[in-house]
GUNUTI-811793 format. One record per atom (N, C-alpha, C): residue number from 0; residue in one letter; atom name; x, y, z; chain. Coordinates in nm, 2 decimals, m for minus. Each point is the difference from the previous one (the first is absolute). Layout:
% residues N
{nr=NUM; rest=A; atom=CA; u=X; v=Y; w=Z; kette=A}
...
END
This chain:
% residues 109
{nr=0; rest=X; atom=N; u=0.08; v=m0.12; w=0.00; kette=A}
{nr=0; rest=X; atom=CA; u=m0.08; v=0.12; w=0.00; kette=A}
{nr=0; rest=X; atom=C; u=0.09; v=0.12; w=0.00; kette=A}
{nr=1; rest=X; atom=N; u=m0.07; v=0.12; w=m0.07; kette=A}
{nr=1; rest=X; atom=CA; u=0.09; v=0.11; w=m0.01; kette=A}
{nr=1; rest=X; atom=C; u=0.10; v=0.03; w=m0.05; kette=A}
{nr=2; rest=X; atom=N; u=0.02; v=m0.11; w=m0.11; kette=A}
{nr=2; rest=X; atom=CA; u=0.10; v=0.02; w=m0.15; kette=A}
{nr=2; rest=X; atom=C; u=m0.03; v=0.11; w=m0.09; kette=A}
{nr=3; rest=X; atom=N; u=m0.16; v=0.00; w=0.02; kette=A}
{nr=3; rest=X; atom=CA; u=m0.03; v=0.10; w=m0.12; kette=A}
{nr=3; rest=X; atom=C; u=0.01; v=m0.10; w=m0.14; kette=A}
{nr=4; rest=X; atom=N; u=m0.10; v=0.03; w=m0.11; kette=A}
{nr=4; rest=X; atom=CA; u=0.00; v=m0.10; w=m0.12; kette=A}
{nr=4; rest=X; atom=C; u=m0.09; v=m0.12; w=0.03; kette=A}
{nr=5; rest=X; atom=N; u=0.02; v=m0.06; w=m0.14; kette=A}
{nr=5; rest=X; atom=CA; u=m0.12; v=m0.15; w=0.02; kette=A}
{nr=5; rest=X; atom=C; u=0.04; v=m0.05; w=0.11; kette=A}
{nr=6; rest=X; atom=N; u=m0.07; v=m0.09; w=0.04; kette=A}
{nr=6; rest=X; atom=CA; u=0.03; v=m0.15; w=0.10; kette=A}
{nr=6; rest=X; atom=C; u=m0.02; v=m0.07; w=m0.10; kette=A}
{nr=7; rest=X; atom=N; u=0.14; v=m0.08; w=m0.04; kette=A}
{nr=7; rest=X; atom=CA; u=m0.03; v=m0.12; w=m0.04; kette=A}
{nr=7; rest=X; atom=C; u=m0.08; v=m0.11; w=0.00; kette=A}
{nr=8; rest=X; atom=N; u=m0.05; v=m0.07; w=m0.10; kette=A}
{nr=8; rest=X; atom=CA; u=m0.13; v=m0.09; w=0.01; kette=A}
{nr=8; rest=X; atom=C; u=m0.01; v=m0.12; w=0.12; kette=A}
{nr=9; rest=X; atom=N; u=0.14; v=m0.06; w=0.01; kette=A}
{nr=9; rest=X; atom=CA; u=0.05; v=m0.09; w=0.11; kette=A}
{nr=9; rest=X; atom=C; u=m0.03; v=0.06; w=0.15; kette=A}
{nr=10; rest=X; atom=N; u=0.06; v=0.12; w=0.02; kette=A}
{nr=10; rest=X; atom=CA; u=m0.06; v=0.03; w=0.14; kette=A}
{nr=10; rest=X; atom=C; u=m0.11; v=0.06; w=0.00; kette=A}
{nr=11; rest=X; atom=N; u=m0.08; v=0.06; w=m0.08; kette=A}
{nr=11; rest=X; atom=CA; u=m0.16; v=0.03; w=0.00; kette=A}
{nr=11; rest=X; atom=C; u=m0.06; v=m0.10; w=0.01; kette=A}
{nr=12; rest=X; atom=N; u=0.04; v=m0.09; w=m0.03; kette=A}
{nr=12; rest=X; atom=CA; u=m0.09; v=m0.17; w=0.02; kette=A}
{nr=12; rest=X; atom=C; u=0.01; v=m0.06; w=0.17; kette=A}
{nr=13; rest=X; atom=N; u=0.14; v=0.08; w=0.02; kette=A}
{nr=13; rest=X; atom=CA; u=0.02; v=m0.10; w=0.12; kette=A}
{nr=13; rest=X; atom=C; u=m0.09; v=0.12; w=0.10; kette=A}
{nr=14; rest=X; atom=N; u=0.01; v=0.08; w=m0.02; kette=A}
{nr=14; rest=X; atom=CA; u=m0.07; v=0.10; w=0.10; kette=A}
{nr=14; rest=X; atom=C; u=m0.15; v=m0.01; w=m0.03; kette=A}
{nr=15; rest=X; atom=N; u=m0.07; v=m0.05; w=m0.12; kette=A}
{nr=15; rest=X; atom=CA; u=m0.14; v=m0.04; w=0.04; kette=A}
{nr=15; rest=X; atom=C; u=m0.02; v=m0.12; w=0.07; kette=A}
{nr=16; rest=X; atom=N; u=0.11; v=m0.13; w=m0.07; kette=A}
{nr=16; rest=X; atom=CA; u=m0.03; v=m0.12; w=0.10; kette=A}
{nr=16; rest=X; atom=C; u=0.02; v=0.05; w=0.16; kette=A}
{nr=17; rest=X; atom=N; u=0.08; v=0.04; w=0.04; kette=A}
{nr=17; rest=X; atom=CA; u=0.01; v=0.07; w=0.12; kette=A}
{nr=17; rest=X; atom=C; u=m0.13; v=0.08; w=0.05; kette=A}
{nr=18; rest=X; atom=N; u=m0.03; v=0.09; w=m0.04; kette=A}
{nr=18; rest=X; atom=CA; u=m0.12; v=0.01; w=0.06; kette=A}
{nr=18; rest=X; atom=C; u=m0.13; v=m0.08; w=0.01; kette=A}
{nr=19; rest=X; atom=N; u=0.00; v=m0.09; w=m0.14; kette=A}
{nr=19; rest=X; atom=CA; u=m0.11; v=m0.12; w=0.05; kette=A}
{nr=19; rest=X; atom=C; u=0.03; v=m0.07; w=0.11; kette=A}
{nr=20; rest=X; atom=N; u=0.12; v=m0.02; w=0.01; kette=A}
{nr=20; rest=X; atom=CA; u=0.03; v=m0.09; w=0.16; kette=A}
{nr=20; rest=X; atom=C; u=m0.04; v=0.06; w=0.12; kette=A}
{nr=21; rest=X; atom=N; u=0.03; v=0.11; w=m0.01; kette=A}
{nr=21; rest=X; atom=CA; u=0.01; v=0.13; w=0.12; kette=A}
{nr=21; rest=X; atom=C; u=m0.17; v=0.02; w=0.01; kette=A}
{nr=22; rest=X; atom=N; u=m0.10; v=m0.02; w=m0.06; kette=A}
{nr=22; rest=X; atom=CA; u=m0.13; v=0.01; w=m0.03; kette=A}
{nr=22; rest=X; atom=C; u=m0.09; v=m0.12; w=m0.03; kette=A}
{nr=23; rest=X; atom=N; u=0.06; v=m0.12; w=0.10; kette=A}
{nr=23; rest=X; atom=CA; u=m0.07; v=m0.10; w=m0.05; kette=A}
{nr=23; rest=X; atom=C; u=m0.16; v=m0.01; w=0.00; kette=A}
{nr=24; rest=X; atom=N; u=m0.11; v=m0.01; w=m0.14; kette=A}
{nr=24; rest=X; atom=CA; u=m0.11; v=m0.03; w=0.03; kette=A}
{nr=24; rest=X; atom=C; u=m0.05; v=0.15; w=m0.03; kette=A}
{nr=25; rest=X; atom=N; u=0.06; v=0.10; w=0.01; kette=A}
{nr=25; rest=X; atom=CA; u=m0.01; v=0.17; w=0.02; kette=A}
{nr=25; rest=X; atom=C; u=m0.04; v=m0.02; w=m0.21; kette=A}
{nr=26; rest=X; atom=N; u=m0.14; v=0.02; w=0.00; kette=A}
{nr=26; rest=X; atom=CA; u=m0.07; v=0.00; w=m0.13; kette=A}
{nr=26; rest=X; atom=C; u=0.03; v=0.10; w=m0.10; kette=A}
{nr=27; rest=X; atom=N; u=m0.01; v=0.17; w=0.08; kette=A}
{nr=27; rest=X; atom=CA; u=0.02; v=0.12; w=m0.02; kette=A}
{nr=27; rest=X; atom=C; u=0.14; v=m0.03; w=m0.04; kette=A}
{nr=28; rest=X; atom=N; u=0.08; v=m0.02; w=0.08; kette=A}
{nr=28; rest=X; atom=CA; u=0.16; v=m0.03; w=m0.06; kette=A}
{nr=28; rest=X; atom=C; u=0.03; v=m0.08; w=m0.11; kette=A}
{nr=29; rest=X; atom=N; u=m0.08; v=m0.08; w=m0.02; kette=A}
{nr=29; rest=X; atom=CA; u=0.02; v=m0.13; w=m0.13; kette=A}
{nr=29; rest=X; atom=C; u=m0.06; v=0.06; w=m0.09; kette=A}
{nr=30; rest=X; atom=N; u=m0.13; v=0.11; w=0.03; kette=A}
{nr=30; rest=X; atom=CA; u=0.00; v=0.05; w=m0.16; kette=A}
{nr=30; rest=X; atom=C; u=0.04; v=0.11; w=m0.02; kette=A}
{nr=31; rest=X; atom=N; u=0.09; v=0.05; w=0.10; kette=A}
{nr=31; rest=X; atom=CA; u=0.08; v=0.10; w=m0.06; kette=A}
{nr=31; rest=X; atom=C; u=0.14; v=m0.04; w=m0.05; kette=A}
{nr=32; rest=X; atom=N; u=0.06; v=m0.11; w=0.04; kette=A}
{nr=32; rest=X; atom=CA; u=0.11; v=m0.03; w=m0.03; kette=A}
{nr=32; rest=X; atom=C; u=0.03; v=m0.11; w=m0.15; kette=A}
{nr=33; rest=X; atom=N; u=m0.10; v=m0.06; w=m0.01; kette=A}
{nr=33; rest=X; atom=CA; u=m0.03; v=m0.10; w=m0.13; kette=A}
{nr=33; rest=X; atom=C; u=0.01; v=0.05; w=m0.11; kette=A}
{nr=34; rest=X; atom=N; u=m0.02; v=0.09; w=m0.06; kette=A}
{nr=34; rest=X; atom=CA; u=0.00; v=0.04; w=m0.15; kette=A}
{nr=34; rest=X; atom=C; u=0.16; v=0.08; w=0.01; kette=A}
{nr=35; rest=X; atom=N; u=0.00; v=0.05; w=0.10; kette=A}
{nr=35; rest=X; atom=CA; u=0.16; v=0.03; w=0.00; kette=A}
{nr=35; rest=X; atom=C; u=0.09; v=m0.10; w=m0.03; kette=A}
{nr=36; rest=X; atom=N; u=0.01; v=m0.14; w=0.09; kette=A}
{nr=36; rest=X; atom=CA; u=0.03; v=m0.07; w=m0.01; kette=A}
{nr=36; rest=X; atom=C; u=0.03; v=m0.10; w=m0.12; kette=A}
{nr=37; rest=X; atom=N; u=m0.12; v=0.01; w=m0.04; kette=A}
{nr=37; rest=X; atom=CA; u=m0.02; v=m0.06; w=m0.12; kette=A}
{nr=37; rest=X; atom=C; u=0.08; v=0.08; w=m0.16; kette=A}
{nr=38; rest=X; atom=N; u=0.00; v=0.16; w=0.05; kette=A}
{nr=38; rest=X; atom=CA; u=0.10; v=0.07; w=m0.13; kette=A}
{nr=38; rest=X; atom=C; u=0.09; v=m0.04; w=0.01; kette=A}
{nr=39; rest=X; atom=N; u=0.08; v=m0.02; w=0.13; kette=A}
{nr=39; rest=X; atom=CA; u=0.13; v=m0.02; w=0.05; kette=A}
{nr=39; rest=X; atom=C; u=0.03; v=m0.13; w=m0.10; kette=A}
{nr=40; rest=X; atom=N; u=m0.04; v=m0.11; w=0.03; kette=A}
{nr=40; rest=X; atom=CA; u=0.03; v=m0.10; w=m0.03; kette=A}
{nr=40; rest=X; atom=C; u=m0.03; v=m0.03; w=m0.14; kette=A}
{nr=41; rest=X; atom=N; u=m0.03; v=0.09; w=m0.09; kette=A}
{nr=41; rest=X; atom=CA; u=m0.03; v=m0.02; w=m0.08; kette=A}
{nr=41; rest=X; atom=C; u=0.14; v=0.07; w=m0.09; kette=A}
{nr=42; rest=X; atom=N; u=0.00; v=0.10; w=0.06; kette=A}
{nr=42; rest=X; atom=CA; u=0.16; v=0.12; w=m0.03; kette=A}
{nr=42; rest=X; atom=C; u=0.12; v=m0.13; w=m0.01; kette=A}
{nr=43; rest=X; atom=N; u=m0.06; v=m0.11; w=0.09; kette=A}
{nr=43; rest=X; atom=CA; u=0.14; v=m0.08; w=0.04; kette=A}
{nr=43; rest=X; atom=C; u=m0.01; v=m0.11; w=m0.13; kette=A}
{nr=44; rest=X; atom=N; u=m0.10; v=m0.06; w=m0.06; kette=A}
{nr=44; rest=X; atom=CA; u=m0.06; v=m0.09; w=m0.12; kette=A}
{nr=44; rest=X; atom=C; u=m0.04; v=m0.08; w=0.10; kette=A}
{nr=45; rest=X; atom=N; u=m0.06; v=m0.03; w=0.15; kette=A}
{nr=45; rest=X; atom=CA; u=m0.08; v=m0.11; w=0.01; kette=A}
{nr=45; rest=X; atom=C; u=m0.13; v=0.05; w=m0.01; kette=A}
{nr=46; rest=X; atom=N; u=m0.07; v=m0.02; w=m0.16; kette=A}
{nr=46; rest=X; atom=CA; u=m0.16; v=0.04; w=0.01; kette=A}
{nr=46; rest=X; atom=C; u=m0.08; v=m0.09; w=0.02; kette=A}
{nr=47; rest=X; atom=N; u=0.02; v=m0.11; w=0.06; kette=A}
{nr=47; rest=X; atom=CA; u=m0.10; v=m0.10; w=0.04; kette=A}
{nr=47; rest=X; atom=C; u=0.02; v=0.00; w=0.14; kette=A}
{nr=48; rest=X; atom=N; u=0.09; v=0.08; w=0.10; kette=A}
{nr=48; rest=X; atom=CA; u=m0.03; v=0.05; w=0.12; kette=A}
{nr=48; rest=X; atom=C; u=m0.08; v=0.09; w=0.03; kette=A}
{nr=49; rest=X; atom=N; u=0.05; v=0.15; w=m0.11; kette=A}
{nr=49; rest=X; atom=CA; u=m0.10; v=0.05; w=m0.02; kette=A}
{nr=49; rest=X; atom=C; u=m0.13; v=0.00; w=m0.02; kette=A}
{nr=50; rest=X; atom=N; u=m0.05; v=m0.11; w=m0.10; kette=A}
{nr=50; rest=X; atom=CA; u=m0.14; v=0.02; w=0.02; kette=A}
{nr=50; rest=X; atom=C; u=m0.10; v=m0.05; w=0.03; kette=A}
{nr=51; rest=X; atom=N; u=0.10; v=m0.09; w=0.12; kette=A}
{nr=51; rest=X; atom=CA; u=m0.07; v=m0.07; w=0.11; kette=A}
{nr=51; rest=X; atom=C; u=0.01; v=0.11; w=0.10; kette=A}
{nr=52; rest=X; atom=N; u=0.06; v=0.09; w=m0.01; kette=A}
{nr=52; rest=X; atom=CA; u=m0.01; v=0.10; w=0.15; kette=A}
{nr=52; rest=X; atom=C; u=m0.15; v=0.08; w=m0.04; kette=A}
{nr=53; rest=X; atom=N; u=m0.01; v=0.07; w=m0.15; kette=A}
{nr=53; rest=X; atom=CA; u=m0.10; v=0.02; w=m0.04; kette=A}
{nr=53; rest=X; atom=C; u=m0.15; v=m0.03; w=m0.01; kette=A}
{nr=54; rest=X; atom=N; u=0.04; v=m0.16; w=0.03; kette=A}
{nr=54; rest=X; atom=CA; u=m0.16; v=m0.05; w=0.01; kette=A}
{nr=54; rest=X; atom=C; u=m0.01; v=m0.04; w=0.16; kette=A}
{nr=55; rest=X; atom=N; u=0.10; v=0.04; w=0.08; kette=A}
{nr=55; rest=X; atom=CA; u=m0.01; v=m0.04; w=0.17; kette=A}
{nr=55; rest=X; atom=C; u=m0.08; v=0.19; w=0.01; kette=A}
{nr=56; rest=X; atom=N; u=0.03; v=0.10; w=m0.09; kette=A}
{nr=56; rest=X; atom=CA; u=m0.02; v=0.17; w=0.04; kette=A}
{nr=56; rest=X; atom=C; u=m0.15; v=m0.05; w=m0.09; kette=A}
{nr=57; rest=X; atom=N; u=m0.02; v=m0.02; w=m0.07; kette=A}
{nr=57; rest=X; atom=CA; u=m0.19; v=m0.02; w=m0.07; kette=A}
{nr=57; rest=X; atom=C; u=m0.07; v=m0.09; w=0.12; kette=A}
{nr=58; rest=X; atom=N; u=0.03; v=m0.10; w=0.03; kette=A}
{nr=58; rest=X; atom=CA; u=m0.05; v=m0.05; w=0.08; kette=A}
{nr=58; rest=X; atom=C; u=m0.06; v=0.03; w=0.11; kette=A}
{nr=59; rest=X; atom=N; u=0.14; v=0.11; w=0.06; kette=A}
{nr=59; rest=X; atom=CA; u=0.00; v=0.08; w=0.13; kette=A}
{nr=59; rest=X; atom=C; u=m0.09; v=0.12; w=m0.01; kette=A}
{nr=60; rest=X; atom=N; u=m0.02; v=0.07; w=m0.12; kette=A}
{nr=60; rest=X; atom=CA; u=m0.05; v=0.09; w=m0.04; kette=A}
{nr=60; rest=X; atom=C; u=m0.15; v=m0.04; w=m0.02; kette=A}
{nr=61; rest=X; atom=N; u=m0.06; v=m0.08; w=m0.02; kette=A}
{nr=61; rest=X; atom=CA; u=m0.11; v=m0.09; w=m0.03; kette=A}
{nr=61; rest=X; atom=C; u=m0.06; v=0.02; w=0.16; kette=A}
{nr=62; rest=X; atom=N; u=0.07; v=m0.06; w=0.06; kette=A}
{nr=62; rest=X; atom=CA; u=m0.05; v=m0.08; w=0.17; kette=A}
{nr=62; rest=X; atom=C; u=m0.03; v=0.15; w=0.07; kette=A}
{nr=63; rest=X; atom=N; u=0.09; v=0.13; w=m0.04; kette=A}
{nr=63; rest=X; atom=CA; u=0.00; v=0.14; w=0.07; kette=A}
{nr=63; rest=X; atom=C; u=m0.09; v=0.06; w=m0.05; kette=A}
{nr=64; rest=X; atom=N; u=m0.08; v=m0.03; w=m0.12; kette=A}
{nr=64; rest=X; atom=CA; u=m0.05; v=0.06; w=m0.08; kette=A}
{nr=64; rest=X; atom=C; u=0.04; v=0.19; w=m0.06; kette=A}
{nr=65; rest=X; atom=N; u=0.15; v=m0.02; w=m0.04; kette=A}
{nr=65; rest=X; atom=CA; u=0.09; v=0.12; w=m0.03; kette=A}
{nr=65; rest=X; atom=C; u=0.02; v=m0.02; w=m0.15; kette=A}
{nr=66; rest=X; atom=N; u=m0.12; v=0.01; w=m0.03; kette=A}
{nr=66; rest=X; atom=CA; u=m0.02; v=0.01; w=m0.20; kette=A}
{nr=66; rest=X; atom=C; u=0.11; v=0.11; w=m0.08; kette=A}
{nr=67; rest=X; atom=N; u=0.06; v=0.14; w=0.08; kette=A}
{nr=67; rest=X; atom=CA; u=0.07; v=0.07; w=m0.04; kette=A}
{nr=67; rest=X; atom=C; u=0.15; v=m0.10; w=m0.04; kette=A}
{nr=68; rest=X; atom=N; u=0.00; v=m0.07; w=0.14; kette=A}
{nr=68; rest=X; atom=CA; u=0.15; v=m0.04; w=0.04; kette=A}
{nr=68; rest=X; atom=C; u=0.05; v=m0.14; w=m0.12; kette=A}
{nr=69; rest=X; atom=N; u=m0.16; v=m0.07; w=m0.01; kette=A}
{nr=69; rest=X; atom=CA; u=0.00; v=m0.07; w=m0.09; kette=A}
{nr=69; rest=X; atom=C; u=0.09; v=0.03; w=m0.14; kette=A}
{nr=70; rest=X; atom=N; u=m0.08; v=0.13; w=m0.08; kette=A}
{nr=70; rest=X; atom=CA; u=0.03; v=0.08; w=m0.05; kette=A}
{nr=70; rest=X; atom=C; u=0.13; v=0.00; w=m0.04; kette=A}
{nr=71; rest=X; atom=N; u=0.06; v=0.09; w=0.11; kette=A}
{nr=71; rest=X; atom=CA; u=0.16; v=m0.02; w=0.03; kette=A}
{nr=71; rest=X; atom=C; u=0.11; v=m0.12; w=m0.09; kette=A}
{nr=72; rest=X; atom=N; u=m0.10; v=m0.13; w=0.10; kette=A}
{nr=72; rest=X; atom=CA; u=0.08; v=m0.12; w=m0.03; kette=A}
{nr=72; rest=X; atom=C; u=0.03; v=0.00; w=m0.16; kette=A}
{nr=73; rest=X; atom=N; u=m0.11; v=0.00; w=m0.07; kette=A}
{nr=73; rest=X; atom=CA; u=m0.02; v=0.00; w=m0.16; kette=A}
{nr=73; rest=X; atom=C; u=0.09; v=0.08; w=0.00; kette=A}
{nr=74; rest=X; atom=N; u=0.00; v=0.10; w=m0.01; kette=A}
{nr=74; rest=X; atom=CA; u=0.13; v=0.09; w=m0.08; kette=A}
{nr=74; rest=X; atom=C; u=0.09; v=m0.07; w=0.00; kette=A}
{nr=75; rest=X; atom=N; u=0.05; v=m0.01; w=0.14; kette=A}
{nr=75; rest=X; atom=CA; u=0.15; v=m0.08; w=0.02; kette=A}
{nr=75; rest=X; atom=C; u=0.04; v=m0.13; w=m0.08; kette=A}
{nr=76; rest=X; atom=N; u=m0.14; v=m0.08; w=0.04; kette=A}
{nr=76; rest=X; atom=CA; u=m0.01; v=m0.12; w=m0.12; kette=A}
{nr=76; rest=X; atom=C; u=0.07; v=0.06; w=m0.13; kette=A}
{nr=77; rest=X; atom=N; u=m0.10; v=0.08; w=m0.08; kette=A}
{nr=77; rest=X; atom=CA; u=0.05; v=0.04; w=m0.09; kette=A}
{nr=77; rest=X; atom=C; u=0.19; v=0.03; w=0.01; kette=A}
{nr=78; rest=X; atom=N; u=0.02; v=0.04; w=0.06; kette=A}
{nr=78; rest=X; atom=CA; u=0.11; v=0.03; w=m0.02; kette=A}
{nr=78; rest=X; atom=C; u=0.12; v=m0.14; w=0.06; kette=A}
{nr=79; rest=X; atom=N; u=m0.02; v=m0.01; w=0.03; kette=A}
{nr=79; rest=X; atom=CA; u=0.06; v=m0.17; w=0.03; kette=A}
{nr=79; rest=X; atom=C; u=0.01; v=m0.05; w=m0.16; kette=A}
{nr=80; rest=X; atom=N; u=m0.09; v=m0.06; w=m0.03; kette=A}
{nr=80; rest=X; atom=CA; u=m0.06; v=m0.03; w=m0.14; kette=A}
{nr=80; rest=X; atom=C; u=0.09; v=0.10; w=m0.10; kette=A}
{nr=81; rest=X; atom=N; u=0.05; v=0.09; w=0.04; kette=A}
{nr=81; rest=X; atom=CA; u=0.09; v=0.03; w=m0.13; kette=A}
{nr=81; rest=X; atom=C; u=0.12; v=0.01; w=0.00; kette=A}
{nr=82; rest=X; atom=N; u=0.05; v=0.01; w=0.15; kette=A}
{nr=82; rest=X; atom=CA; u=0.11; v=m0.04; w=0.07; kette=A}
{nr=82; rest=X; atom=C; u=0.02; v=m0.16; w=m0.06; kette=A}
{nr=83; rest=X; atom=N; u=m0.10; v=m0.10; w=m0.02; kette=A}
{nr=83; rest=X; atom=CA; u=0.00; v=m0.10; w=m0.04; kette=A}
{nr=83; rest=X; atom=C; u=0.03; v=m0.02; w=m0.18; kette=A}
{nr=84; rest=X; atom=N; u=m0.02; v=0.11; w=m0.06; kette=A}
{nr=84; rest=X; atom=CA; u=m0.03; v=0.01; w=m0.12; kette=A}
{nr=84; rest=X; atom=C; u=m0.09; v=m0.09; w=m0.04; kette=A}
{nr=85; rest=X; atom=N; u=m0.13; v=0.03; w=0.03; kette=A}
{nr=85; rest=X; atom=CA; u=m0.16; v=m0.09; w=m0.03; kette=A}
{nr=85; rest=X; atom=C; u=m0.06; v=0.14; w=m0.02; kette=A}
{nr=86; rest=X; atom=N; u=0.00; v=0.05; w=m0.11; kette=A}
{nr=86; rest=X; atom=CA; u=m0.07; v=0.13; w=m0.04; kette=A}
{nr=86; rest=X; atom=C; u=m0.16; v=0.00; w=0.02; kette=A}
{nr=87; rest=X; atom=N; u=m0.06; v=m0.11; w=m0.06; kette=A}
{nr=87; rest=X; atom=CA; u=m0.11; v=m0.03; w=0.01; kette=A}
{nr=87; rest=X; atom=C; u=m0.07; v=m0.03; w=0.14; kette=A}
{nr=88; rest=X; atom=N; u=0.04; v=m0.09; w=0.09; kette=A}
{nr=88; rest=X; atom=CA; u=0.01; v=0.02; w=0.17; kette=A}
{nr=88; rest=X; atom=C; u=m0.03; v=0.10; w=0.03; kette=A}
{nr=89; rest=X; atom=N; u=0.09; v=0.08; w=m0.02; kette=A}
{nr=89; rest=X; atom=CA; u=0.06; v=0.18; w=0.05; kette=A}
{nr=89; rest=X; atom=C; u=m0.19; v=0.06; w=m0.04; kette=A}
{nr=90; rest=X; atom=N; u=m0.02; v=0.00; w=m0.11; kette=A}
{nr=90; rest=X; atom=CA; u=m0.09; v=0.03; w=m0.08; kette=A}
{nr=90; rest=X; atom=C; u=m0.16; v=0.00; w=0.08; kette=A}
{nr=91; rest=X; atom=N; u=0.01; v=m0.16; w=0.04; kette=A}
{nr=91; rest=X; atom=CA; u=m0.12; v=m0.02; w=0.05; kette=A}
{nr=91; rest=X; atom=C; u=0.01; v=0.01; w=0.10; kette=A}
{nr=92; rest=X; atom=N; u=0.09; v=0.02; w=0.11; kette=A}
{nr=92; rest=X; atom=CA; u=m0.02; v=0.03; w=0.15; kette=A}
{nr=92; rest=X; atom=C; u=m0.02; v=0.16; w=0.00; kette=A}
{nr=93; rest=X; atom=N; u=0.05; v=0.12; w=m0.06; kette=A}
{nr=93; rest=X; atom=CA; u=0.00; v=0.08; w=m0.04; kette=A}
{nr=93; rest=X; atom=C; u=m0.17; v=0.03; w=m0.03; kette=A}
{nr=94; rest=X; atom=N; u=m0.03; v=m0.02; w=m0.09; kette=A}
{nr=94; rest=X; atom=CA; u=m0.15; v=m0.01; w=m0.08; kette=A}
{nr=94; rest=X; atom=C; u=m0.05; v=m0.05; w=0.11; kette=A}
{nr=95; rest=X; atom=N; u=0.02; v=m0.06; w=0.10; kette=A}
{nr=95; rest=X; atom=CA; u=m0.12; v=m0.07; w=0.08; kette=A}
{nr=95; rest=X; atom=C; u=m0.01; v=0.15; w=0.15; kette=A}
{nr=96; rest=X; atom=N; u=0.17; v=0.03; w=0.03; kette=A}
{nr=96; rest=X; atom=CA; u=0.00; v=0.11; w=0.09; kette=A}
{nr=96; rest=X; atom=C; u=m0.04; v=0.15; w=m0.05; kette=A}
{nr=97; rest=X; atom=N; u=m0.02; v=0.05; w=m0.13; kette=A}
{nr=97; rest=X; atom=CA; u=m0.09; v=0.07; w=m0.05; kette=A}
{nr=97; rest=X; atom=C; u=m0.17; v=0.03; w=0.04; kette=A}
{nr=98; rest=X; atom=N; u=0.01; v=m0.15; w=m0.09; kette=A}
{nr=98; rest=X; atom=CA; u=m0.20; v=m0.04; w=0.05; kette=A}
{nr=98; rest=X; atom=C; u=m0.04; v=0.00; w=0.15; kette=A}
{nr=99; rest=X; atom=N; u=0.07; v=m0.06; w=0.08; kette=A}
{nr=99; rest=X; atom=CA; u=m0.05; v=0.00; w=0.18; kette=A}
{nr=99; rest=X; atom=C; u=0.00; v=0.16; w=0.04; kette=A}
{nr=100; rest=X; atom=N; u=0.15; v=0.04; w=m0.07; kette=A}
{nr=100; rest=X; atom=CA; u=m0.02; v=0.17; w=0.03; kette=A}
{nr=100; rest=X; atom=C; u=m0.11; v=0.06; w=m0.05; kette=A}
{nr=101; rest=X; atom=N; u=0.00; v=0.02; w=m0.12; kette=A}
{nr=101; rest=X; atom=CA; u=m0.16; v=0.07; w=m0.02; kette=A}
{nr=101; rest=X; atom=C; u=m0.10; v=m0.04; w=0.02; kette=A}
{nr=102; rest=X; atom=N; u=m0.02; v=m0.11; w=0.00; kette=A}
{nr=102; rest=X; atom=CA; u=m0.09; v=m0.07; w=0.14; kette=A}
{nr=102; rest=X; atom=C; u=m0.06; v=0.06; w=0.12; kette=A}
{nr=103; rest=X; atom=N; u=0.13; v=0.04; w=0.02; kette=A}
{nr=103; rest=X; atom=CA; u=m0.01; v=0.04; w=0.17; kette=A}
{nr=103; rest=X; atom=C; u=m0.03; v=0.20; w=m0.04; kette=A}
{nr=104; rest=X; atom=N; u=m0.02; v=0.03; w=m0.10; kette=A}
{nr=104; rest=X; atom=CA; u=0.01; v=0.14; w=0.01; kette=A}
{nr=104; rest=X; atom=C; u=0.12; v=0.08; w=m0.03; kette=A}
{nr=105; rest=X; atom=N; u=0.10; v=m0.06; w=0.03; kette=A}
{nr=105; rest=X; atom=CA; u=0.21; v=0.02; w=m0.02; kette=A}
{nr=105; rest=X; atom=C; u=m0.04; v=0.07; w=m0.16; kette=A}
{nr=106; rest=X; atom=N; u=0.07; v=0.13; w=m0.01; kette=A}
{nr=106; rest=X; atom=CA; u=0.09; v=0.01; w=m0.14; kette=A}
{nr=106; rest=X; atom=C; u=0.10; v=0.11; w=0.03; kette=A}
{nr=107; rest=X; atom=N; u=0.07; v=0.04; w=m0.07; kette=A}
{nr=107; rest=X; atom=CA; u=0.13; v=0.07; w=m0.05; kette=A}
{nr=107; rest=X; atom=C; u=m0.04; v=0.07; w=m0.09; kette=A}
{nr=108; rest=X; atom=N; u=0.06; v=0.09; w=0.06; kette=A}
{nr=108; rest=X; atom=CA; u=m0.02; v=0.19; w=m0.09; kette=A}
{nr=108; rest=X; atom=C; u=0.12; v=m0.01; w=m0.09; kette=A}
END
């Protein structure tokens, strides 16, 4: 802490696993920490960790009923997915976090 600059993807990972430990069961903390998680490891090329962390944050997001946060997850999907180079993936998680947004009322000026 206090380098100033990125944090490498390796200790951004270890500092969210770290707080899930530090937070066992702590919901609020799992879905704030998951889609982070899940970029992280995806920055790293494990996308099949990633987007199992993503469907533990939909899941979580489902049970809270936090349709925004849901929301969220999609983006990041999306972007996992191209981190993956799966353009089409990217595409439809994207197109699906669009539609829930306007959905909900959400748009951008």
């Amino acid at each position: 802490m206090g380098r100033g600059g990125p944090t490498p993807a390796a200790d951004g990972i270890a500092r969210c696993e770290r707080l899930r430990v530090e937070a066992p069961g702590n919901r609020i903390v799992e879905r704030a920490v998951l889609p982070a998680l899940a970029g992280l490891l995806a920055m790293t090329g494990d996308f099949d960790n990633a987007r199992q962390r993503l469907v533990e944050h939909g899941r979580l997001c489902e049970e809270l009923g936090l349709r925004l946060d849901a929301a969220e997850g999609a983006i990041v999907a999306g972007l996992v997915e191209l981190l993956a180079t799966d353009a089409a993936a990217a595409e439809t998680a994207l197109a699906r976090a669009v539609t829930d947004l306007q959905a909900m009322g959400e748009r951008s000026n």
